[in-house]
C-alpha positions in Angstrom: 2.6 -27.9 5.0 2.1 -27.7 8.6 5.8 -28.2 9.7 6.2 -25.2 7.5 3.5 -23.2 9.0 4.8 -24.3 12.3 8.9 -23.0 11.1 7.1 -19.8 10.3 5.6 -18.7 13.9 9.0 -20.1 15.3 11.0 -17.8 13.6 8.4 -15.0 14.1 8.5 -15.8 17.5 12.3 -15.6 17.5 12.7 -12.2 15.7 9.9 -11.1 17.9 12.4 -11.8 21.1 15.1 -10.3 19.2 13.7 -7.2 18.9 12.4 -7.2 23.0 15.9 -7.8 23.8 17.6 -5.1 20.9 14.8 -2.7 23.0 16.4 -3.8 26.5 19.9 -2.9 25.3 18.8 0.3 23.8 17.7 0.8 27.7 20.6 -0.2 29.2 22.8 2.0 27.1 20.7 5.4 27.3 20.7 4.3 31.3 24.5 4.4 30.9 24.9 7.9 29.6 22.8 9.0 31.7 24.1 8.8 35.0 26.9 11.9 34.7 25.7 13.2 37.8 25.9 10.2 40.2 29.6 10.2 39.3 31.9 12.8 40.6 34.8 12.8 38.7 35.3 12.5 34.7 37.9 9.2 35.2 34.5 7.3 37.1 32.1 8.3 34.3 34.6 7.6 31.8 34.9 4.4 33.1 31.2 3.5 33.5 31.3 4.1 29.9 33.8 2.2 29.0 32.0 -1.0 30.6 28.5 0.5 29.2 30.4 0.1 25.6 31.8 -3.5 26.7 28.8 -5.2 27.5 26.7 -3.9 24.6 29.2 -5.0 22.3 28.7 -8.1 23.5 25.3 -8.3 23.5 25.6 -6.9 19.4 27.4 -10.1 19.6 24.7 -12.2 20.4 21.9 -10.4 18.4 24.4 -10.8 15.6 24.6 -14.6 15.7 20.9 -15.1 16.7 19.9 -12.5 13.7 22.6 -15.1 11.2 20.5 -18.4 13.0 17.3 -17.1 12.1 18.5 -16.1 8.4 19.2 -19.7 8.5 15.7 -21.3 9.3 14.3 -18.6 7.0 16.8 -20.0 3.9 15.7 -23.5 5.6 12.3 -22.9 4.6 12.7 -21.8 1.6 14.3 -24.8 0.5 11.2 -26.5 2.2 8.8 -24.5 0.6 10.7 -25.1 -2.7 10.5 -28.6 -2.2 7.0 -29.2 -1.1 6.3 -27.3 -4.5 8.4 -29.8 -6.7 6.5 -32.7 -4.8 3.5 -31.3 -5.0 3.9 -31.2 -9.1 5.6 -34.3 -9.7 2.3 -36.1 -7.9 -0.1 -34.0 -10.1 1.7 -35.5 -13.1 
């Protein structure tokens, strides 16, 4: 029951970090749009932008596959959970 405990506050602790960095992109792409004025012409902004969009798709990306890892654990416990119940009734018989 421990180990389990233990998955528990590691995947807290993971979806916890998940959100900090979800927060830091949100950041970084309000920062993005708002810089208009430092550029002065349409084509530059545009093209701040453009990169702006690039890197938070990849960083969608990686919150994406890190989000799909911790819905693993989490179905990883389960099964644990479920176990330590079966064993749990199989030595009270």
């Amino acid at each position: 029951m421990d180990n389990i405990l233990k998955s528990v506050k590691d995947i807290e602790a993971d979806l916890h970090e998940i959100r900090a960095r979800i927060a830091q992109y949100k950041t970084n792409v309000q920062r993005a749009t708002n810089v208009r004025d430092l550029y002065d012409d349409d084509e530059d902004f545009i093209a701040s932008l453009i990169t702006a969009i690039d890197e938070v798709t990849d960083d969608l990306d990686t919150i994406t596959d890190d989000l799909d890892m911790a819905g693993k654990y989490c179905d990883d416990l389960v099964v644990a959970v479920e176990m330590e119940q079966l064993s749990q009734k199989v030595q009270s018989c």
